[in-house]
N, C-alpha and C positions, 0 to 999 in steps of 0.2 A: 272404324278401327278393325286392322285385321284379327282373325281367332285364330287358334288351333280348331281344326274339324275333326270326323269322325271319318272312317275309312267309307262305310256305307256315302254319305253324304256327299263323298267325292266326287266315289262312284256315280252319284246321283249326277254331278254337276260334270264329270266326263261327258255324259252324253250329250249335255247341250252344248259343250265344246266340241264334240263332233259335228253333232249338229250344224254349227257355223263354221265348219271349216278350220277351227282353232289349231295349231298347231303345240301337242302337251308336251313338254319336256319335265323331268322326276329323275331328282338326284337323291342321297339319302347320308346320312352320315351321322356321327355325337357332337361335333362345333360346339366344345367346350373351350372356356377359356377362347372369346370369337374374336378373331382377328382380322387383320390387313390380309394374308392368303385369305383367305375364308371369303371376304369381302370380292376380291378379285376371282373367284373360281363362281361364285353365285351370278356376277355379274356375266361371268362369260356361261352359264349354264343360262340363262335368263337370254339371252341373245342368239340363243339356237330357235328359238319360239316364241309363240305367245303368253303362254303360261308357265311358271314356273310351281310346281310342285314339292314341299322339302318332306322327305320321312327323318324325322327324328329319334336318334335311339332312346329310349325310356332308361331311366337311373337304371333299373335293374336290366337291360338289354346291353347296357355300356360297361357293368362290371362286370356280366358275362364275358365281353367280347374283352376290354379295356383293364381287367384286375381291379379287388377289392377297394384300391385309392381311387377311382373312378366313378362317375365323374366328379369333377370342381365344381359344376353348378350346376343345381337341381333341373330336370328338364321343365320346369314350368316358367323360370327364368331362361335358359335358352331357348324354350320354345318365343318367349316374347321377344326378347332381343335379335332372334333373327326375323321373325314379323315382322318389328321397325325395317326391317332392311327392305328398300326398293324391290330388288330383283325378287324379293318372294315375294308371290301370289297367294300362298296358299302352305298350310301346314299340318302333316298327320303326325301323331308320336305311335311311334308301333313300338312292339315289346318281343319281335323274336330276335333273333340274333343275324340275320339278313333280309335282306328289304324284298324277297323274293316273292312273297305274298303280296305284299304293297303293288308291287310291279304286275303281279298277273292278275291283279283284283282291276286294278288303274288301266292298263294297259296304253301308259305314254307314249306319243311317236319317238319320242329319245328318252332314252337314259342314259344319263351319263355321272361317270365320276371323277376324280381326278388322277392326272396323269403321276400321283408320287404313287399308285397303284401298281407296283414293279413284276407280277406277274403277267403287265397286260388284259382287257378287254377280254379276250376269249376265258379266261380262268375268273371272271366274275361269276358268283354264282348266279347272278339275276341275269346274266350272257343267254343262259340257255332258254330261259322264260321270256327274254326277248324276242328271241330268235322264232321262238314258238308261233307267234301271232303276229311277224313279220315287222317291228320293229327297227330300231335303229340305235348301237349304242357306240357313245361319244366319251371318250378321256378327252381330260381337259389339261392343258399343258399345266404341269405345275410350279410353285415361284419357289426356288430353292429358298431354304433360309428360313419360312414362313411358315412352322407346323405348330400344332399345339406339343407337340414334341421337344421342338425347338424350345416355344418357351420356356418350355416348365425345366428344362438345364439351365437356361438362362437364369433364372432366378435361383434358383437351386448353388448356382455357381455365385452369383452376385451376393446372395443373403444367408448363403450355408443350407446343409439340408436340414 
């Protein structure tokens, strides 16, 4: 069964993915409320490489970024449900308010995140922590229609707020 790891630990387990040539890919996001987008962006992050690595935002990293109603489900629960998922390999919950740390500790051949990211690639902030150590970062098309955004009008609309 897969765990949640610890940032060190990863660290640790990067090198012997170097070591054998691995190719790491590390995306990061809250994947509350986990869905069918969700489903399809992990699969296609998981298909740039051999490893998939997910940063998870911590309860308290997600109402930082996400507002006090945030999140729907505790990260111990999201941390497991996206585990069950194929395409993750592997799982850290960090707790700052961008995965920039995560990335320059990890240092994955790709980072990617998804293309409903409407600033673009270059205005990530992990862009420049990439760039630094000669990396490679990837948006992922994204599935209109398919946000935790979406949902949560959906219901909202469907059952009142």
């Amino acid at each position: 069964m897969k765990t949640a790891l610890s940032l060190p630990a990863l660290v640790a387990l990067r090198q012997e993915w170097r070591a054998t040539g691995k190719t790491v890919v590390c995306t990061n996001g809250v994947f509350d409320l986990l869905h069918y987008g969700h489903l399809r962006y992990l699969e296609a992050a998981r298909a740039l490489g051999d490893v998939l690595v997910l940063g998870l935002n911590s309860d308290a990293s997600t109402r930082r970024y996400k507002g006090p109603l945030r999140p729907l489900v505790p990260e111990h629960e999201r941390a497991a449900l996206l585990l069950a998922l194929e395409p993750v390999d592997y799982l850290v919950i960090f707790d700052q308010p961008t995965a920039e740390r995560l990335v320059e500790q990890l240092q994955p051949d790709i980072y990617c995140k998804g293309g409903d990211y409407g600033a673009g690639a270059k205005f990530l902030p992990e862009a420049a922590v990439v760039e630094r150590y000669g990396g490679r970062v990837e948006l992922i098309t994204y599935l209109p229609g398919h946000s935790t955004s979406d949902l949560i009008e959906l219901i909202r609309t469907r059952y009142g707020s």
